[in-house]
N, C-alpha and C positions, 0 to 999 in steps of 0.2 A: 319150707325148704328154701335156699339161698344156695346160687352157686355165684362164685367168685374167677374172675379170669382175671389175669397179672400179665401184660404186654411188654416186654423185654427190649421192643425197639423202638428210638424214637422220633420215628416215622408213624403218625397215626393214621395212614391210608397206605401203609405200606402193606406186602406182602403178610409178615406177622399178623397185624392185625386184622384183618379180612379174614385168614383163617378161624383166628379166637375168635371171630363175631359171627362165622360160619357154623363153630363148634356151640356156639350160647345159645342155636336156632331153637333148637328142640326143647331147650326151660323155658323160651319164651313161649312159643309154639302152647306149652304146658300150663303158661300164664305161672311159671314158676320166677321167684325172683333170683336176679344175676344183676353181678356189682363188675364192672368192665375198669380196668385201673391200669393207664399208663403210667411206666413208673418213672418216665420224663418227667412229669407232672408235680413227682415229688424229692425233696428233697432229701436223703437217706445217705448217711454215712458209714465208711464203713465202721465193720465190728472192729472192736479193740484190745478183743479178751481178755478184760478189766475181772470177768468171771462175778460182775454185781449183781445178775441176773441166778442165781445157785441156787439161792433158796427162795425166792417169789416168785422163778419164773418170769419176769418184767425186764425189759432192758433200760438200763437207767439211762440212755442217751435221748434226750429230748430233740429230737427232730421230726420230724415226718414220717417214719417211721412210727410214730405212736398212734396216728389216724390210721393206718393200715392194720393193726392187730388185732381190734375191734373185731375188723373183717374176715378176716383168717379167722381168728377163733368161733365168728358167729356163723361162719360158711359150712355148710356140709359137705362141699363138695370143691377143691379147686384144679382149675389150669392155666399151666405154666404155658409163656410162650415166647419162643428168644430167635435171632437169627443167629446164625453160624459166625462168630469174630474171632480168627485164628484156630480155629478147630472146637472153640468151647462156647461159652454162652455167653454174652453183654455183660460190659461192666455191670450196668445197671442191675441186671438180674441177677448177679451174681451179691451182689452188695445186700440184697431184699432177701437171697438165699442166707448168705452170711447172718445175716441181723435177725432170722430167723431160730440162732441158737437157744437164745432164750428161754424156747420151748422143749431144751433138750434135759433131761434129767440125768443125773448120776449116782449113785449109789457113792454116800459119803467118805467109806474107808477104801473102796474099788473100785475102781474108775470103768475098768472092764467091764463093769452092772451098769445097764444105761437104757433107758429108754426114752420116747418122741412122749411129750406131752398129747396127740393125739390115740397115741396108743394106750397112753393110762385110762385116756378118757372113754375106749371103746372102739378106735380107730375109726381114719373118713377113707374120702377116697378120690382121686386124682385123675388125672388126663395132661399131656404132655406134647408141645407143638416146636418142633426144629426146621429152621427153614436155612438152606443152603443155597449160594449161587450157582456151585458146580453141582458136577452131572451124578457126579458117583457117590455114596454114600459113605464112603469112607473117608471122603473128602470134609467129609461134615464134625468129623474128630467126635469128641468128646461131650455136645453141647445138647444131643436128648438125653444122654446117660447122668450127665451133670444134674441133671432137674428132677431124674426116675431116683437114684440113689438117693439125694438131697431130699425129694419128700419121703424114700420108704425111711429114711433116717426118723423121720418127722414123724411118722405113725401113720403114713397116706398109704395105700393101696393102686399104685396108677394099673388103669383098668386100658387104657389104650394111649397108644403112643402113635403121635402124626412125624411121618420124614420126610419134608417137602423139598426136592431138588430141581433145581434150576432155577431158581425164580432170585432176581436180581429190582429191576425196574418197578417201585412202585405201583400197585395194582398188577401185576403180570398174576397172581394169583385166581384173579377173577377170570382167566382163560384156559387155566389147570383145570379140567374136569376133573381126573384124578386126586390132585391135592384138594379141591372144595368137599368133591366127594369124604374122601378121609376124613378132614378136619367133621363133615355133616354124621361121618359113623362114630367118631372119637366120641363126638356130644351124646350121640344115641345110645351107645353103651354105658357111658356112665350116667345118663338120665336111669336107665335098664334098672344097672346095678344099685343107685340109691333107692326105685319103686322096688324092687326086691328084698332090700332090706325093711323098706317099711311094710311089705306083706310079709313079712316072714315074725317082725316085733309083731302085727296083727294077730297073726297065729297062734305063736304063742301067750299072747295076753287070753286069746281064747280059752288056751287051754292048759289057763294059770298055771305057765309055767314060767 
């Protein structure tokens, strides 16, 4: 089992990330492996909907973006995690969300027929981290929905969604009991949900079905 976390902000002791490394407790806790990927780190352009990607699936833009797909595909399990920039998610994230089309499939005469290459495959399943300066949730727009949509698009299942508000100042996280809290159940439940799925394929291998 591999889980995979994508940090959207690039601040690596920032709020963002304290939460994702909050939410990874419990795979490690598990001795499960987790792949931690600031996307400051890498260099990723955007999509260009050149549309080369139709029939292999592969995005023909050779950047940095090619060492991350590996990962995504080899992950059982990912989360997303962005701060609040103008009500929606970071360039950055967005750009990683984009370049994620790739994986989207169409039905060749009907565009309407489409499915997430996750989903062909059997589907995975997700978790989701928004972090806002202000106080209100609504003030936070569009930037968990951005991430929830964009992977169920994917073929991801988000099993829990974190909405951290107020936290501005680098590390101010680490004094949320609330938000650690969250981000430590977001982890729990989708650890839950991937051991239930593997008792469950158990199951019925029992009972060759």
């Amino acid at each position: 089992m591999k889980i995979l976390g994508v940090v959207g902000s690039r601040r690596k002791k920032g709020n963002t990330s304290t939460l994702m490394q909050e939410a990874l407790k419990p795979f490690k806790m598990n001795n499960i492996e987790t792949k931690l990927v600031f996307l400051d780190d890498y260099n990723i352009s955007d999509c260009n909907g050149c549309e080369g990607c139709k029939e292999t699936y592969k995005c023909v833009i050779n950047d940095d973006m090619q060492k991350l797909y590996p990962e995504i595909l080899e992950s059982d399990a990912i989360i997303l995690g962005s701060p609040a920039y103008f009500y929606n998610i970071s360039a950055d994230m967005k750009a990683f969300i984009d370049r994620c089309y790739c994986f989207e499939i169409f039905d060749k005469e009907d565009r309407s027929v489409w499915m997430g290459l996750n989903e062909a495959l059997g589907g995975k399943y997700a978790a989701v981290i928004a972090v806002c300066e202000q106080e209100r949730e609504e003030d936070m727009g569009f930037t968990a929905e951005s991430m929830i949509k964009s992977l169920e698009a994917l073929g991801y299942r988000v099993v829990s969604t974190v909405k951290a508000l107020h936290l501005f100042k680098a590390g101010e996280a680490l004094n949320d009991e609330k938000a650690m809290e969250d981000a430590k159940q977001a982890g729990e439940k989708l650890l839950k949900t991937l051991q239930l799925k593997e008792r469950v394929r158990m199951q019925l291998s029992k009972n060759n079905l």
